[in-house]
MDTraj code that builds the backbone (N, CA, C; nanometers):
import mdtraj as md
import numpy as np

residues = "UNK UNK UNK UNK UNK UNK UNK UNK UNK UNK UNK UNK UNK UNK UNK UNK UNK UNK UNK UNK UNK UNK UNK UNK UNK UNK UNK UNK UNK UNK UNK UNK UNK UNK UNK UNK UNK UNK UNK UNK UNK UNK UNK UNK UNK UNK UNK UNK UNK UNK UNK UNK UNK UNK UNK UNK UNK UNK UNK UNK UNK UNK UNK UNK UNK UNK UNK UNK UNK UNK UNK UNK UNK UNK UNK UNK UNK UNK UNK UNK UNK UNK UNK UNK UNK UNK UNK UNK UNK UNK UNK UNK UNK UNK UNK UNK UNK UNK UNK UNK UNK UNK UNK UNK UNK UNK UNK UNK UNK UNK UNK UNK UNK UNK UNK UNK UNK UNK UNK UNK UNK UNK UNK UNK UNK UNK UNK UNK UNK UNK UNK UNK UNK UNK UNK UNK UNK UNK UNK UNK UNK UNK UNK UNK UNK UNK UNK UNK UNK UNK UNK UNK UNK UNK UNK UNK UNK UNK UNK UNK UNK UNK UNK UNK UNK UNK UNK UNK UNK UNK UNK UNK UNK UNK UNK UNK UNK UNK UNK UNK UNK UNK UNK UNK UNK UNK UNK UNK UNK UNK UNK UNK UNK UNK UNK UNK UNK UNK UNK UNK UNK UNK UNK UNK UNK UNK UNK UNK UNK UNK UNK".split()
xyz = np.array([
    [-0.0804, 2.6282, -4.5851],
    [0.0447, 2.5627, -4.5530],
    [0.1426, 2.5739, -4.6710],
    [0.2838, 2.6209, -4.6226],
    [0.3675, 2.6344, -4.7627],
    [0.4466, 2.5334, -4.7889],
    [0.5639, 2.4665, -4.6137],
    [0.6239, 2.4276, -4.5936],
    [0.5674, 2.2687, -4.5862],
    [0.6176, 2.1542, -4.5572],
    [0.5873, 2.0540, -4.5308],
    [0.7665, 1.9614, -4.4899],
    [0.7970, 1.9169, -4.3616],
    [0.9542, 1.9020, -4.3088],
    [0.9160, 1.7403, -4.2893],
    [0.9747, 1.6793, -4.3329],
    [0.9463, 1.5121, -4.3437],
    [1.0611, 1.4938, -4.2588],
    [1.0679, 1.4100, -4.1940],
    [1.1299, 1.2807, -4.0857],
    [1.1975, 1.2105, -4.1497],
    [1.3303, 1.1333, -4.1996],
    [1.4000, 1.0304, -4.2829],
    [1.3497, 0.8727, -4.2201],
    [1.4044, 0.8055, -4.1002],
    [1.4342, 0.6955, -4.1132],
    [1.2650, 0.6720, -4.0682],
    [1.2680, 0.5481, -4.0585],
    [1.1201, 0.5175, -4.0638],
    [0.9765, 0.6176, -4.0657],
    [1.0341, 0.6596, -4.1742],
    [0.9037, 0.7637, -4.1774],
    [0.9156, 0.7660, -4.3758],
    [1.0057, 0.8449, -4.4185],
    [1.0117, 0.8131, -4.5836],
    [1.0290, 0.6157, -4.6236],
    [1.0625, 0.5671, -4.5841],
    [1.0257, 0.4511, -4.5523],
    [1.0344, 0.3537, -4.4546],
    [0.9266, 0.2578, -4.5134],
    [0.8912, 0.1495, -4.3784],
    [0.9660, 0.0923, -4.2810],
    [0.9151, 0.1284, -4.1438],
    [1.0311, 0.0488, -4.0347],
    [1.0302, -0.0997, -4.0904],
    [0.9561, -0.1199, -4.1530],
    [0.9697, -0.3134, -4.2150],
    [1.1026, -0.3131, -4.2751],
    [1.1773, -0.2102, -4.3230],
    [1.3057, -0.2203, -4.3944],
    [1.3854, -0.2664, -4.2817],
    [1.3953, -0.2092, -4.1504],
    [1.4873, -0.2632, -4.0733],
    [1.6095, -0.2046, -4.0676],
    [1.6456, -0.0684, -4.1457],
    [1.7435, 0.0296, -4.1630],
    [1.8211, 0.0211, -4.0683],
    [1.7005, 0.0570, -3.9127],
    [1.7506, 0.1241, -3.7960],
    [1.8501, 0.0305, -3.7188],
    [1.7990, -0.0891, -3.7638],
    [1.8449, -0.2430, -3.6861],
    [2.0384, -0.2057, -3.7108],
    [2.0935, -0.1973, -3.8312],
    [2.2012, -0.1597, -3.8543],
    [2.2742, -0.0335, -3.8559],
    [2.1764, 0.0157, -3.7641],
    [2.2578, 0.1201, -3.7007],
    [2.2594, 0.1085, -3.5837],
    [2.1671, 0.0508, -3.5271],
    [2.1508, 0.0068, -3.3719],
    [2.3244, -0.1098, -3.3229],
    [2.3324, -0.1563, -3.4607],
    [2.4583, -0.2587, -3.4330],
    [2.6051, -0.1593, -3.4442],
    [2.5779, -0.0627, -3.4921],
    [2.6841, -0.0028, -3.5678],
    [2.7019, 0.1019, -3.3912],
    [2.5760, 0.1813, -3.3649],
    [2.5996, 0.2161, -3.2493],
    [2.6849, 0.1403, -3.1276],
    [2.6212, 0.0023, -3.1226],
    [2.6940, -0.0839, -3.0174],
    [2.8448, -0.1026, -3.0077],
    [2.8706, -0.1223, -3.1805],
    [3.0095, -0.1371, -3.1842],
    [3.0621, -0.0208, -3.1370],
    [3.0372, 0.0961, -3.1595],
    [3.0813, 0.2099, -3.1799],
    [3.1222, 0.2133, -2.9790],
    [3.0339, 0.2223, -2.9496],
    [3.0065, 0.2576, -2.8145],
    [3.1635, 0.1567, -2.7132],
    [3.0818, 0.0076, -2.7863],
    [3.2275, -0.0771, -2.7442],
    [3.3533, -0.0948, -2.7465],
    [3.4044, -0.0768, -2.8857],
    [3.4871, -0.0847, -2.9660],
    [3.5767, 0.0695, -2.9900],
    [3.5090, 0.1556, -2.9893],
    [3.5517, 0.2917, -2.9939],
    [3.6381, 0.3513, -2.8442],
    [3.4535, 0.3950, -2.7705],
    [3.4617, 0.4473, -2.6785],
    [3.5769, 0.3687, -2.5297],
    [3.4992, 0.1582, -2.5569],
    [3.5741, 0.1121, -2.4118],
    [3.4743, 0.0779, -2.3185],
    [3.3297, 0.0899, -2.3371],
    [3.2498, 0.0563, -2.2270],
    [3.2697, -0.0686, -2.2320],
    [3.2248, -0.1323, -2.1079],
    [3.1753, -0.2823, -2.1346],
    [3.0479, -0.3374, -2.2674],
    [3.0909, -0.4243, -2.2924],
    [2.9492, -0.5222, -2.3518],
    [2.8635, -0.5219, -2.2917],
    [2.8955, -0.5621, -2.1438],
    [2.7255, -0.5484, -2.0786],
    [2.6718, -0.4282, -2.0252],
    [2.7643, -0.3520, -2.0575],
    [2.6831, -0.1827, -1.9952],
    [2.6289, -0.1036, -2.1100],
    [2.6605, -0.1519, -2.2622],
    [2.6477, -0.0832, -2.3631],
    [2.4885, -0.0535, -2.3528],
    [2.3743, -0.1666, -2.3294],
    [2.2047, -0.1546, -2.3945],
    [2.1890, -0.0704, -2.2766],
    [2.2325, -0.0569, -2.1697],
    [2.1416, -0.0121, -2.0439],
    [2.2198, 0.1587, -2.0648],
    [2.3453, 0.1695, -2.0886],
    [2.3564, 0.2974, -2.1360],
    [2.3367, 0.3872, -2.2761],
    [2.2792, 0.3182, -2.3987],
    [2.2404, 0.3395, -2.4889],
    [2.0826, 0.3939, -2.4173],
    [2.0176, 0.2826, -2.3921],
    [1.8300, 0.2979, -2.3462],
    [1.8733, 0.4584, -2.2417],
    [1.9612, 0.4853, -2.1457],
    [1.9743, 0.5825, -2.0481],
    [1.9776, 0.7153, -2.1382],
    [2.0895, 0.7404, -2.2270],
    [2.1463, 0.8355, -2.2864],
    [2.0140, 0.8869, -2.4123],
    [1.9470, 0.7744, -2.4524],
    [1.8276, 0.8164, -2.5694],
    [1.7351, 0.8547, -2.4570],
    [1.7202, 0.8618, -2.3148],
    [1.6312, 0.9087, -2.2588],
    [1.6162, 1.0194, -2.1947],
    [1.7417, 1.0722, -2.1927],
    [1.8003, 1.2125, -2.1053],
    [1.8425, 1.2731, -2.2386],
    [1.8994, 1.2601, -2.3238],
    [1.9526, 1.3371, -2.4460],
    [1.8875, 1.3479, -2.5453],
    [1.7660, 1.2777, -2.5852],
    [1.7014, 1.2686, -2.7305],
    [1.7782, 1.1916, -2.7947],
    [1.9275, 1.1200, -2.8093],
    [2.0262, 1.0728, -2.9103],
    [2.1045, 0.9967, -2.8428],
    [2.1805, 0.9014, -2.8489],
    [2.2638, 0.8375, -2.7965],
    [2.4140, 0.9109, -2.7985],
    [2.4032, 0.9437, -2.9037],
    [2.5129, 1.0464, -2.9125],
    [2.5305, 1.1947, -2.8052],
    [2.4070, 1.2079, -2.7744],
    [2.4589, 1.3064, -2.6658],
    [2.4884, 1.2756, -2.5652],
    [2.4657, 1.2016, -2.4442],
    [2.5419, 1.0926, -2.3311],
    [2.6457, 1.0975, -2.4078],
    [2.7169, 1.0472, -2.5212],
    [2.8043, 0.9835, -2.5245],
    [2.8892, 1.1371, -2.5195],
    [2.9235, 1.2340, -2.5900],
    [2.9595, 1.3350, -2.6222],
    [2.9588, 1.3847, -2.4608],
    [2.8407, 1.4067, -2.3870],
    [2.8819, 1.4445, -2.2496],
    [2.9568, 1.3582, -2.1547],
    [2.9632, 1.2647, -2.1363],
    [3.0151, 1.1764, -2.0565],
    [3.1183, 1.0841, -2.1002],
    [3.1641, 1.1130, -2.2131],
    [3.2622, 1.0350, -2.2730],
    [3.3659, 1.1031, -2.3984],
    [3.3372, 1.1977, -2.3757],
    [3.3992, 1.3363, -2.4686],
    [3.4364, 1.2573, -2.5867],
    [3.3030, 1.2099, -2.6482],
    [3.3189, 1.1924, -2.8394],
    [3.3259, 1.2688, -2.8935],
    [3.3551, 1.2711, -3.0165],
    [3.3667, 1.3729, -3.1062],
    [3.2500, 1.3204, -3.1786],
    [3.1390, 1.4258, -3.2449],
    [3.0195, 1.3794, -3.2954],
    [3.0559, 1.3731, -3.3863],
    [3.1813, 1.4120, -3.4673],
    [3.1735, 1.4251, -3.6230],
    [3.2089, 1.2406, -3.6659],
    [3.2778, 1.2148, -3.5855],
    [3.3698, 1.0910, -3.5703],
    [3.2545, 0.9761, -3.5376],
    [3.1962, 0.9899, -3.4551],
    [3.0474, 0.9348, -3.4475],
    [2.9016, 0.9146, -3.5411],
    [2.9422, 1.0463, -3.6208],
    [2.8236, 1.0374, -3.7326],
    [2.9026, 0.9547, -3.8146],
    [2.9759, 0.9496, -3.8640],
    [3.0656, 0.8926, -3.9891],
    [3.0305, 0.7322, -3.9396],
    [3.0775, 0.6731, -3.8487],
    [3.0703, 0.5543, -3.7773],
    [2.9512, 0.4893, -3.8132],
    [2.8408, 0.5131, -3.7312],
    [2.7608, 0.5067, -3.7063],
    [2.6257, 0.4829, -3.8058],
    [2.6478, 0.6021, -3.8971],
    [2.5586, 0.5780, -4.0133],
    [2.6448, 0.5425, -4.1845],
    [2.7330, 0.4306, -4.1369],
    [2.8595, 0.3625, -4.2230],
    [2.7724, 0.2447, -4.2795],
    [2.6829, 0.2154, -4.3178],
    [2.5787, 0.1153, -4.3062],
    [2.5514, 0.1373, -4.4950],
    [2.4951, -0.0927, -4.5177],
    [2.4337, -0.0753, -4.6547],
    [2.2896, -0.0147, -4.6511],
    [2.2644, 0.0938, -4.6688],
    [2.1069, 0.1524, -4.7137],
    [2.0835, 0.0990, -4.8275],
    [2.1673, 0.0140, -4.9427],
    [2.0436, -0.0210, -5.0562],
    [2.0616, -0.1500, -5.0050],
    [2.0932, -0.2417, -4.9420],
    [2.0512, -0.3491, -4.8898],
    [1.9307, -0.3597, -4.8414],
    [1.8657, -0.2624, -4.8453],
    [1.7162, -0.2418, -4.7461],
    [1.6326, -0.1402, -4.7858],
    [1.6522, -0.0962, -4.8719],
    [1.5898, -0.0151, -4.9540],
    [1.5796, 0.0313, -5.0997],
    [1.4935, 0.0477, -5.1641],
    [1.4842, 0.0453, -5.2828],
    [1.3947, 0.1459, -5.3613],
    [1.4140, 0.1867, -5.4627],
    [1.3214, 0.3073, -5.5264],
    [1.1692, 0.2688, -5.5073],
    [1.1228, 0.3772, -5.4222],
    [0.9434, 0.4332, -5.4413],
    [0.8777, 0.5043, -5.5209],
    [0.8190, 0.4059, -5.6127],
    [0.7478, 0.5250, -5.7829],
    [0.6374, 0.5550, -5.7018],
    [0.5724, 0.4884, -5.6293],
    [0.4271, 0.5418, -5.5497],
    [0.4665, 0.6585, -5.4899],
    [0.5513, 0.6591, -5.3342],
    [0.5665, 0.7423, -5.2367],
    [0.6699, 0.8861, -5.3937],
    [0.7116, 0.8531, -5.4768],
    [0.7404, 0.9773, -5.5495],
    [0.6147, 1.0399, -5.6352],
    [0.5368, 0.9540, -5.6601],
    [0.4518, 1.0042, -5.7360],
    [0.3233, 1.1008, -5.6221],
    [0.3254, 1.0294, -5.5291],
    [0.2528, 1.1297, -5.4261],
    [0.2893, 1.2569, -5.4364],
    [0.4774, 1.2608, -5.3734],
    [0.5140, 1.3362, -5.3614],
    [0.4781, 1.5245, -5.4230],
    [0.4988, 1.4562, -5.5906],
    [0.4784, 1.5436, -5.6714],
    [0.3889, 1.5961, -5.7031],
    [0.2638, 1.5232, -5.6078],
    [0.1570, 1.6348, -5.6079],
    [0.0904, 1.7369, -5.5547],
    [0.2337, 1.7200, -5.4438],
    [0.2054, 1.8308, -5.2929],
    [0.2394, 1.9679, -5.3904],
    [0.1699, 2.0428, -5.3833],
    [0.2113, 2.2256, -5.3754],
    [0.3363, 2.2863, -5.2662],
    [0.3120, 2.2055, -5.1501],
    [0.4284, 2.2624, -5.0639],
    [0.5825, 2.2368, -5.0944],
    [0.6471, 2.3333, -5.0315],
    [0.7721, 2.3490, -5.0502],
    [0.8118, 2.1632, -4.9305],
    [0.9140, 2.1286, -4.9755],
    [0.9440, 1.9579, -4.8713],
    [1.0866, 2.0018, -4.8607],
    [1.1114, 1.9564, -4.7390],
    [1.2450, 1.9346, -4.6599],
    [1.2255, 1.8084, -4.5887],
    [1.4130, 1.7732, -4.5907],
    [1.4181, 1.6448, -4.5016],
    [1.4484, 1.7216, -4.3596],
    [1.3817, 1.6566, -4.1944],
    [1.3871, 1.6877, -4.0803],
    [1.4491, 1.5724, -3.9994],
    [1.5680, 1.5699, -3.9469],
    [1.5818, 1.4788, -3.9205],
    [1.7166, 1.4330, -3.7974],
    [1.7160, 1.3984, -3.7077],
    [1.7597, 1.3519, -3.6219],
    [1.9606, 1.2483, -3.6654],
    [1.9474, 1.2397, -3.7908],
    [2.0804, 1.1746, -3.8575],
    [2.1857, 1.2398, -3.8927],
    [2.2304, 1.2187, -4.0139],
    [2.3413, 1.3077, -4.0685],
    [2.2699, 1.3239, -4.2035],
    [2.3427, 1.4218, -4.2532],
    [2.3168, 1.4771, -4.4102],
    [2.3345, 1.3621, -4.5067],
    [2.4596, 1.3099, -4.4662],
    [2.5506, 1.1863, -4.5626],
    [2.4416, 1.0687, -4.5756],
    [2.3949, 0.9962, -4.4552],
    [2.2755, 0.9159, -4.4704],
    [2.1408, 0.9574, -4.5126],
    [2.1194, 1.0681, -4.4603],
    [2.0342, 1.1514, -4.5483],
    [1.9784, 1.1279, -4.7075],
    [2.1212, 1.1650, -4.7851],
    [2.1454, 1.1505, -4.9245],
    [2.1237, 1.0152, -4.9607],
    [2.1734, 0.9422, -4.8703],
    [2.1964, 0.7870, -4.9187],
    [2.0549, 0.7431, -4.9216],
    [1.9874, 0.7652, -4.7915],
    [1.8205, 0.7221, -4.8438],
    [1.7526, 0.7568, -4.9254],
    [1.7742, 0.9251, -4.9518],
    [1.6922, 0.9649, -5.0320],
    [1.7073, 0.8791, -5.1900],
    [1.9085, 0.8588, -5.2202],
    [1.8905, 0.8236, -5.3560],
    [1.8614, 0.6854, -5.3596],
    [1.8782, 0.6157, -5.3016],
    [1.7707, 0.4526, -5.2749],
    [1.6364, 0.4284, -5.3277],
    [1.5745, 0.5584, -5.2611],
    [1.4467, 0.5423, -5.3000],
    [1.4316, 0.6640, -5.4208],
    [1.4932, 0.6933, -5.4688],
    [1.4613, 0.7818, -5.5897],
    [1.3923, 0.8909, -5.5903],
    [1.4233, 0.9510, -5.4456],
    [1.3317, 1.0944, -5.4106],
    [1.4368, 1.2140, -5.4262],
    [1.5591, 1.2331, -5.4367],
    [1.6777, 1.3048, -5.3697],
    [1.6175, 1.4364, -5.4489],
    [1.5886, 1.4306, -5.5843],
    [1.5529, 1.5680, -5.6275],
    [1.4284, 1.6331, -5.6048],
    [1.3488, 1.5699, -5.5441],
    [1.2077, 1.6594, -5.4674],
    [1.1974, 1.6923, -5.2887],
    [1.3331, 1.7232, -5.2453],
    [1.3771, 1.7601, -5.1690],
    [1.4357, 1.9093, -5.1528],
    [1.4282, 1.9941, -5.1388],
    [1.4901, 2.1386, -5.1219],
    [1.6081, 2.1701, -5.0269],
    [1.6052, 2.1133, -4.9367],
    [1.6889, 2.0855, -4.7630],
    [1.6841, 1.9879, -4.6741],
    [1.7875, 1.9208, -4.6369],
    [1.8539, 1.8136, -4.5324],
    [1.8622, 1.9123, -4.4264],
    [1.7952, 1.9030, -4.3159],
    [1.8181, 1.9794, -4.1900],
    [1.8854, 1.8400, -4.0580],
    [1.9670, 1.8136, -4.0987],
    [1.9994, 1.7247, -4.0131],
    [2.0739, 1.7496, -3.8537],
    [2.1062, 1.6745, -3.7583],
    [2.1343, 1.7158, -3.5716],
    [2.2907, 1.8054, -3.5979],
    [2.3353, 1.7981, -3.7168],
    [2.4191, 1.8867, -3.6534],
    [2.3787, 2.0953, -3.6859],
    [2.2655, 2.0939, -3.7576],
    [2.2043, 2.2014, -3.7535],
    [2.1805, 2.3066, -3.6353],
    [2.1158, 2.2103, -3.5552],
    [2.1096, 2.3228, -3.4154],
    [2.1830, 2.2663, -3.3467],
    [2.3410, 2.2507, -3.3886],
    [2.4233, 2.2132, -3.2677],
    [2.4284, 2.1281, -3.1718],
    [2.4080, 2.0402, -3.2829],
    [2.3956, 1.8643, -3.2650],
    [2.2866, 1.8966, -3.1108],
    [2.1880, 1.9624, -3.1325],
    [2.0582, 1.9097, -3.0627],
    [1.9184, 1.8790, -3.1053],
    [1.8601, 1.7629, -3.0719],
    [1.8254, 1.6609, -3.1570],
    [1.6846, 1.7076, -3.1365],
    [1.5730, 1.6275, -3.2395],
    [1.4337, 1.6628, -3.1873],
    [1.4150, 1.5674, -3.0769],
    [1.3346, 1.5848, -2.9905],
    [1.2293, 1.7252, -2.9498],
    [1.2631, 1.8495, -2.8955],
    [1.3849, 1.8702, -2.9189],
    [1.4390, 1.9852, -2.8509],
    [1.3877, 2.1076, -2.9592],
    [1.3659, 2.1714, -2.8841],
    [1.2586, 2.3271, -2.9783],
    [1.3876, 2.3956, -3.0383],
    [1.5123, 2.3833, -3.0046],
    [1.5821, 2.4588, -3.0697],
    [1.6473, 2.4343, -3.1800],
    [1.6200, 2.2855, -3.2018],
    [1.6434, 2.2393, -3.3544],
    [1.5368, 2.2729, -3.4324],
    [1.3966, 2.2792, -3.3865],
    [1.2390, 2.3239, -3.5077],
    [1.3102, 2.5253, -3.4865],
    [1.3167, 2.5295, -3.4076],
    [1.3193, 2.6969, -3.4483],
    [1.4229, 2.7548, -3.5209],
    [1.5547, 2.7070, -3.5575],
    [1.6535, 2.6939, -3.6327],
    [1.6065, 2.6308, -3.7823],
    [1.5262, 2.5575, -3.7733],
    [1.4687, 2.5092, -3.9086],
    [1.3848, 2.6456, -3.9544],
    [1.2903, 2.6878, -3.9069],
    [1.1935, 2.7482, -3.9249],
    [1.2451, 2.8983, -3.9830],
    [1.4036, 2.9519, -3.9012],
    [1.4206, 3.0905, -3.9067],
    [1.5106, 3.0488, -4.0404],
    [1.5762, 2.9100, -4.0675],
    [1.6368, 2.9572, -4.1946],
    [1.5677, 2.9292, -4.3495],
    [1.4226, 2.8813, -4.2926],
    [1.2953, 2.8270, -4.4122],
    [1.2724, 3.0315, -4.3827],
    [1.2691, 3.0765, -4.2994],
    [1.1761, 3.2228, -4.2703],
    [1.0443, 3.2156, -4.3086],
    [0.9880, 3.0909, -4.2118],
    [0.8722, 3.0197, -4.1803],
    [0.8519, 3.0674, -4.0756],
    [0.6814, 3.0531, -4.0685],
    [0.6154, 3.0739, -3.9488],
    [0.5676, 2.9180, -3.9071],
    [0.5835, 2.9077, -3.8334],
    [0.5135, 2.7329, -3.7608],
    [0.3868, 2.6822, -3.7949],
    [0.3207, 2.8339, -3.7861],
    [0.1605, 2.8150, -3.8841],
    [0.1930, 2.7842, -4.0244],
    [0.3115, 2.7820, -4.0975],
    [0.2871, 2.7792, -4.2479],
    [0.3521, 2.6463, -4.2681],
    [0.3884, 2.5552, -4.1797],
    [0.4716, 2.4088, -4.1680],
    [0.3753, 2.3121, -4.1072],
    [0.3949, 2.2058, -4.1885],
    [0.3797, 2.1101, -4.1246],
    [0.4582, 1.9589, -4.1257],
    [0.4796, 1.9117, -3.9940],
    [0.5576, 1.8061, -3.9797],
    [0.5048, 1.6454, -4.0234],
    [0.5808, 1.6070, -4.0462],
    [0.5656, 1.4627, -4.0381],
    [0.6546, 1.3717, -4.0409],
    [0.5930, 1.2793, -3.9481],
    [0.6717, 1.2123, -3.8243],
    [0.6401, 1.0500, -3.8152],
    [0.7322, 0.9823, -3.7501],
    [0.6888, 0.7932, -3.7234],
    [0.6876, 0.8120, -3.5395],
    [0.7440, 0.9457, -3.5095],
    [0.7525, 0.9459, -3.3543],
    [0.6622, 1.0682, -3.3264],
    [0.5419, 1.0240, -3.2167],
    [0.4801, 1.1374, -3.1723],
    [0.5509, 1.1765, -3.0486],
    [0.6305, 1.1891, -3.0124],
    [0.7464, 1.2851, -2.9513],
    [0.7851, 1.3926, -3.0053],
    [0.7826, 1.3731, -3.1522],
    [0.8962, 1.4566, -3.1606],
    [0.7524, 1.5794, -3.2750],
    [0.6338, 1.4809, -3.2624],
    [0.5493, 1.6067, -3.2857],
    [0.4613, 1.6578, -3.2073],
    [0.5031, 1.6343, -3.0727],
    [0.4058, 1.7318, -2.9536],
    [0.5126, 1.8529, -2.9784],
    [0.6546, 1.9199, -2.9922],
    [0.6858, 1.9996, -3.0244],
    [0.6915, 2.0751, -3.1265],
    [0.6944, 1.9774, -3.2458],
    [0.6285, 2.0994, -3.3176],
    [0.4369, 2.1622, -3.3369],
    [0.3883, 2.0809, -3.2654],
    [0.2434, 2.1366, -3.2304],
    [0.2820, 2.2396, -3.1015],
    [0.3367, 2.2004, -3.0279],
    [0.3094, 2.3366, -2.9248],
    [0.4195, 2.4364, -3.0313],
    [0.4253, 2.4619, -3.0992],
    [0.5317, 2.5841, -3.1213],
    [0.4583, 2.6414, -3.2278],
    [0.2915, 2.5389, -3.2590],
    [0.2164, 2.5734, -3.4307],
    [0.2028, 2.5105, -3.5240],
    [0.2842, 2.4088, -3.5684],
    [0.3185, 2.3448, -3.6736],
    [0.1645, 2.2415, -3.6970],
    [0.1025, 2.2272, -3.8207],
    [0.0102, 2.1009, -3.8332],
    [0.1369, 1.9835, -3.8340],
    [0.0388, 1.8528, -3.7330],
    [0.1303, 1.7443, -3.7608],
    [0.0752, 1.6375, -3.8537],
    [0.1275, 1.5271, -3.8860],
    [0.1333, 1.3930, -3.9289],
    [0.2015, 1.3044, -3.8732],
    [0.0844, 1.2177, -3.8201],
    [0.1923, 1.0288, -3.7457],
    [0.1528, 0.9489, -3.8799],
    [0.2784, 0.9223, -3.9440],
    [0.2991, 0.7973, -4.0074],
    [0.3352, 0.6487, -3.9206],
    [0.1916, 0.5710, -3.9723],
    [0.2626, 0.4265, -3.9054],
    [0.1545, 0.4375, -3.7964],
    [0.1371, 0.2878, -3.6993],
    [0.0496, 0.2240, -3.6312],
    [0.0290, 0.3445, -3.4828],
    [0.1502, 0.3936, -3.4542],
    [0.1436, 0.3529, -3.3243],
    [0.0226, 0.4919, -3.2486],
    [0.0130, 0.4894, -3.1339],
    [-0.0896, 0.5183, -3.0746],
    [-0.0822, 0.7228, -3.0999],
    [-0.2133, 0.7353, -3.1113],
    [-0.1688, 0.9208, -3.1730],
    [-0.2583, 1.0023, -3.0467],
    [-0.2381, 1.1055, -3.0241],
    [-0.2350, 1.2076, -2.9196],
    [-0.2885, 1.3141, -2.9576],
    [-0.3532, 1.4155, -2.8536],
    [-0.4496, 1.5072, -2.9180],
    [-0.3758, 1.6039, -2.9873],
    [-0.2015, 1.5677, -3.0140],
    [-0.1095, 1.6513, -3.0440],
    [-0.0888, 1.6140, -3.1769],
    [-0.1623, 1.5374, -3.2275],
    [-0.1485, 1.5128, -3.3756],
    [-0.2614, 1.5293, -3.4158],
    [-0.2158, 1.5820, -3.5642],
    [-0.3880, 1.6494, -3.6393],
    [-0.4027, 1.5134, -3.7400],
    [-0.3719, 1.4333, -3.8570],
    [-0.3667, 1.3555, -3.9155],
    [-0.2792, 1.2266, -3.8468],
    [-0.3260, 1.1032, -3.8760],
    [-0.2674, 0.9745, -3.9165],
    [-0.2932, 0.9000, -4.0152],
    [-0.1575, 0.8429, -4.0602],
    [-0.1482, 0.7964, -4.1817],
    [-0.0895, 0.6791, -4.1293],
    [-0.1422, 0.5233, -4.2328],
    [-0.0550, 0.4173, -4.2112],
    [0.0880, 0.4109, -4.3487],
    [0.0739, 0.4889, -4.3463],
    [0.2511, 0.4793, -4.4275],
    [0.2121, 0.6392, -4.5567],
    [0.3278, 0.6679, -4.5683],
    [0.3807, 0.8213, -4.6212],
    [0.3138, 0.8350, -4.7573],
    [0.2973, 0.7550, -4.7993],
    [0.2379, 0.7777, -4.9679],
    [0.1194, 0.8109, -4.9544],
    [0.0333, 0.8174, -4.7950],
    [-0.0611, 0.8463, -4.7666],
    [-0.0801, 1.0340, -4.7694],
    [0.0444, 1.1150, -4.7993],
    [0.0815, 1.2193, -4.7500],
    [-0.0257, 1.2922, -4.8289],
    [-0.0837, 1.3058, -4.9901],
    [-0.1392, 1.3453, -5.0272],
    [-0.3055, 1.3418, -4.9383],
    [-0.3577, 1.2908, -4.9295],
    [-0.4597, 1.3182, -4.8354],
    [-0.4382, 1.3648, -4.6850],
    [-0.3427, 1.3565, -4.6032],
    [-0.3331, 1.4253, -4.5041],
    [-0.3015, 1.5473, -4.5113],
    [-0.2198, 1.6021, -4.6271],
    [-0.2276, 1.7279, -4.6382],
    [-0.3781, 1.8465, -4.6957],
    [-0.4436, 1.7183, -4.7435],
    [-0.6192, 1.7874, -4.7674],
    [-0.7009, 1.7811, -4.6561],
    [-0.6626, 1.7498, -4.5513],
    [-0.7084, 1.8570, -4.4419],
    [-0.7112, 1.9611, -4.4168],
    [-0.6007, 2.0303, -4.4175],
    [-0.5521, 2.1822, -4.4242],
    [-0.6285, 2.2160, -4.5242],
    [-0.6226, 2.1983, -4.6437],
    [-0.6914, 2.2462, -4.7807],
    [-0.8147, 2.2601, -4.7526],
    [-0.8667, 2.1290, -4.6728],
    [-1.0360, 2.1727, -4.6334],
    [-1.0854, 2.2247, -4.4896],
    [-0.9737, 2.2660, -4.3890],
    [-1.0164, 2.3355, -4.2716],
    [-1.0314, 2.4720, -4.2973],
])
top = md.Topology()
chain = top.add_chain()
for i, resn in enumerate(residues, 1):
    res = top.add_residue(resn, chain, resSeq=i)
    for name in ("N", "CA", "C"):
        top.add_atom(name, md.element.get_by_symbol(name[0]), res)
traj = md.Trajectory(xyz[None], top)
């Protein structure tokens, strides 16, 4: 394995931070306040649009002709060091991987940066592959991992993902990729390792080392 493509929001750190919570508010406004829906249509078309699009942002962009750029800015406008704070553990792991690390990720670049320098990782990072990469299409869509992959000039066998959503790593297993579920939730014959939180990364990657 050369590559190794990490996941940002609850995955480099703990959904206990609650990151997502203020973007979840920032979405609502956005949706309300921006776009014009009702208040009471906002949760039932947020839950609709993350279920047909991968993103809330895509419903919105199809059916409401947003502009995504105008939407990322919005949206991920949020305090990240209010809720996060430097990881000497999860860096010190870090630095003992051999593989090349990229951020993979479903956000923007801009929040991207902002987590990474929170937690004091930003320089053991190589690449932010963030949704507007494959044309603002989001994971699990294969055409955001294969756009990652052709500009790493990776093979899927030489990557591996890791993830807080096993969604979004049944695709990169069917396409090759070894995976990782960080965090509790229930894992699938589509994941090769689980880990209860990322600093765990050094031993899930000694699987590979010993298969």
């Amino acid at each position: 394995m050369k590559y190794i493509l990490f996941d940002l929001d609850n995955t480099l750190y703990s959904a206990e931070r609650d990151v997502l919570n203020l973007m979840d508010q920032r979405i609502n406004d956005y949706m309300h306040e921006v776009v014009g829906i009702p208040l009471e249509q906002v949760d039932t078309l947020r839950r609709d649009y993350w279920q047909r699009y991968g993103v809330t942002m895509g419903g919105l962009m199809r059916h409401h002709q947003v502009d995504p750029e105008d939407y990322l800015r919005y949206v991920h406008d949020i305090d990240v060091d209010s809720r996060i704070a430097p990881d000497p553990e999860l860096r010190a792991a870090l630095l003992t991987l051999r593989q090349r690390r990229s951020v993979f990720t479903n956000s923007s670049v801009c929040h991207s940066e902002r987590v990474l320098a929170a937690l004091g990782l930003r320089d053991l990072f190589e690449e932010i592959y963030d949704i507007r990469f494959a044309g603002y299409r989001p994971k699990p869509y294969p055409d955001f991992y294969r756009a990652v992959l052709d500009h790493l000039g990776a093979a899927a066998e030489e990557c591996i993902m890791v993830e807080d959503s096993p969604e979004n790593l049944q695709t990169a297993k069917t396409l090759g990729m070894g995976t990782v579920l960080v965090g509790n939730r229930p894992a699938a014959d589509y994941v090769d390792v689980q880990i209860d939180e990322v600093a765990r990364i050094p031993e899930a990657v000694a699987f590979w080392d010993t298969a």
